[in-house]
Phi, psi and omega in degrees: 000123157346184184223145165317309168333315194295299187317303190290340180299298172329316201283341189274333189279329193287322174013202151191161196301144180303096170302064193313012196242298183302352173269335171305313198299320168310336175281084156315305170310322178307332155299331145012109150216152215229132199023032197092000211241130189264128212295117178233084187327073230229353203242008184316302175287004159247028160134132216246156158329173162222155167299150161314319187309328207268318183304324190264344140345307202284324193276342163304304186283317174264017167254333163245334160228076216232096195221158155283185169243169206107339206237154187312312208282134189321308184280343144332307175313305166288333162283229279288332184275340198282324196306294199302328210283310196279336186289331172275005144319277153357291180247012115003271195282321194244026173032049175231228224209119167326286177320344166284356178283123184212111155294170191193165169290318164238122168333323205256315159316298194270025182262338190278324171313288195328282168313351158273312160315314161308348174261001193285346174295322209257202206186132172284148198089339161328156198245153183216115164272154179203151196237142157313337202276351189310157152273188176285351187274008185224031184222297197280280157353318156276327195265010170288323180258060143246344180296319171307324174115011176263121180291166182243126154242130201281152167244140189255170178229161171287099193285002172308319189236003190055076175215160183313143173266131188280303197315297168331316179291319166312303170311333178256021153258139183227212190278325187269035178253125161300297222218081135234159214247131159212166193257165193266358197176148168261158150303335169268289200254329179114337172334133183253136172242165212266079200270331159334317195269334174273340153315305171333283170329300171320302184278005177253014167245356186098002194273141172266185193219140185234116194233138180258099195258047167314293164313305221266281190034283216298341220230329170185152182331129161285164112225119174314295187326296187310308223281331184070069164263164182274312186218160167189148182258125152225187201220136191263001205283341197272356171229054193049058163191172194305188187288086187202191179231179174190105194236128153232150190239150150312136166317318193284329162271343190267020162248323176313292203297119170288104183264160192280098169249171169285123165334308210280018196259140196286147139291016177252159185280154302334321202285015174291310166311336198269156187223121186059168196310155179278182170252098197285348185283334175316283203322325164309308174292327147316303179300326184292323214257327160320304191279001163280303159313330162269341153330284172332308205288316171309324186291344184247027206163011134054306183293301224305142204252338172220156165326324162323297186309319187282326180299345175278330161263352146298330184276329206277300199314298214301292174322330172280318178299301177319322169298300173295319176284341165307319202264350171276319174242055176228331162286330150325306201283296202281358175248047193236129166301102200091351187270163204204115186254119184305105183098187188269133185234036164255118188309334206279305199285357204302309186350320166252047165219176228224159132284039167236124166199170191243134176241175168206130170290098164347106170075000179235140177292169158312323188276331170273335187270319152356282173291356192265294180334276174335303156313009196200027173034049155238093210314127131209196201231148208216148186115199183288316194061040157092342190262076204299311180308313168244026178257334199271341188263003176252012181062042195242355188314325189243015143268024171090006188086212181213184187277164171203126164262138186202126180250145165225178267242340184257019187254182190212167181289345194269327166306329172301302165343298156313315176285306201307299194301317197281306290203308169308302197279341173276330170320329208271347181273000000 
């Protein structure tokens, strides 16, 4: 008999190819235009389009259940069945058990709840790891409990390619590390980092591990189970669906752990985690933004007898589409006169990247290529983006950042094209 692993290994080689025209047609926004220029969504990490699905989800809810939850009357009901409906949606998507599902306004909101509940544990001199690579929302939440008297220790990166110093990482768990927090991805450059071996690490010093996979969402398959992590965050607005946090725990800690709540609110899993009514049409919209992905994934896989499955041959198809505009625009990018490039540029390493990344242009801002961009309606983004740490440790803080291009499953070759091209001539004026 397979192994759950195995089985999701199968399901990513039989896959068959993204059907890019037809995930474009779920994007109402992609029509979008700008001076004549048809709008080339490009700004995906800081946040992705949403499907018709997700849009009719919100409109779904408050035209039939737009109730608290709790109460006897039908449409309470139909929200308490939609609530239940998205968490198994979740949990789905991260291959755990719905009750490990805790909703938020943000990923950044319940990661700053959490790290409070989590200190009620800890004692000064106790340890908190964290990465440069980090965004901030995985940084400032831990580095909040040095007021307790808890150290925070940073982990560094290789700035050739921007990727985690392991050697380096290994040296800052020690006997007294509680905690380490590393993101599943960067947010700036794109790194995927080897967060399973780093999970290891942790629980081989006695530590748990908090992985922020915000970033990673948009781009491949989760499975908590496999990585055997303690806790992860993601944000559903970075995987087509609305404004919202999404966190999950082990059962066994997330009943061990005491969270800061209103009295009349259960103690029981899940909602011992969630603080006050949730904003239920997000929740809608979150279940709407899951079943789109599996949607996709039946169109490219056909088989798949459960959702788990089609969301694992939708991530297999995405990752291979994603994969290819990587390799158009990232040799693109490095052949532009002056440009000075962020991350792994080796085709051979893509694998341990994302379809993000950041440049700075010779004698031009962030802010000015940006805005050169915009006009001629191609999104991207300019400033820290949150990734405060390694924007400050590459010396860019008081220059404006750098630039960030971030591609997801609804961008195309010819927007790579279109950028490549805006992105020559303006170097070249």
């Amino acid at each position: 008999m397979s192994t759950p692993v195995r089985r999701e290994m199968d399901t990513a080689i039989t896959a068959a190819p993204l059907d890019t025209a037809w995930a474009r047609s779920q994007f109402p926004s992609l029509q979008h235009t700008v001076n004549g220029h048809l709008a080339a969504f490009l700004d995906g990490p800081a946040g992705t389009q949403v499907p018709r699905q997700v849009m009719d989800a919100f409109q779904d809810y408050f035209l039939h259940y737009n109730a608290n939850s709790g109460g006897v009357f039908e449409t309470s009901r139909r929200a308490d069945a939609m609530i239940a409906a998205t968490r198994s949606a979740m949990a789905d998507l991260l291959n755990c058990s719905p009750e490990e599902i805790s909703f938020g306004p943000s990923m950044t909101t319940s990661t700053f709840a959490f790290a409070r509940a989590f200190a009620r544990e800890l004692q000064p001199g106790d340890e908190i790891v964290v990465t440069t690579l980090d965004h901030d929302a995985n940084v400032s939440p831990w580095r909040a409990l040095e007021e307790r008297g808890v150290v925070i220790r940073q982990v560094d990166i290789r700035e050739s390619d921007c990727t985690l110093d392991l050697d380096d990482l290994k040296s800052k768990i020690t006997p007294r590390t509680k905690l380490v927090a590393v993101g599943y991805a960067s947010n700036a450059v794109g790194t995927i980092n080897p967060v399973a071996e780093i999970v290891q690490l942790a629980h081989a010093a006695g530590a748990l591990a908090f992985i922020d996979a915000v970033h990673y969402a948009p781009h491949g398959s989760i499975d908590v189970r496999a990585l055997d992590c303690d806790f992860l965050a993601c944000s559903p607005y970075k995987f087509f669906g609305p404004h919202s946090g999404v966190l999950y725990g082990k059962k066994e800690h997330m009943t061990r752990l005491k969270p800061y709540k209103v009295r009349p609110a259960s103690d029981l899993l899940p909602d011992r985690w969630e603080t006050g009514t949730q904003v239920h049409e997000c929740l809608a919209g979150i279940g709407a933004a899951v079943d789109y992905l599996a949607e996709l994934g039946r169109r490219v896989r056909p088989q798949a007898a459960t959702r788990r499955e089609a969301l694992l041959a939708a991530y297999s198809a995405i990752r291979r589409h994603e994969m290819e505009l990587s390799k158009k625009l990232i040799p693109g990018l490095l052949a532009i006169p002056g440009l000075r490039f962020f991350g792994i540029s080796d085709p051979a390493q893509f694998e341990n990247r994302v379809g993000t990344v950041s440049v700075r242009l010779e004698g031009r801002t962030p802010t000015e290529a940006a805005t050169f961009l915009a006009e001629r309606g191609i999104f991207t983004w300019d400033g820290n983006y949150y990734a405060l740490n390694l924007v400050e440790r590459l010396g860019f803080d008081s220059t404006g950042g750098m630039l960030r291009i971030g591609l997801v499953h609804y961008n195309t070759a010819e927007e790579v094209d279109r950028l490549l091209a805006a992105l020559r001539e303006f170097a070249a004026r």
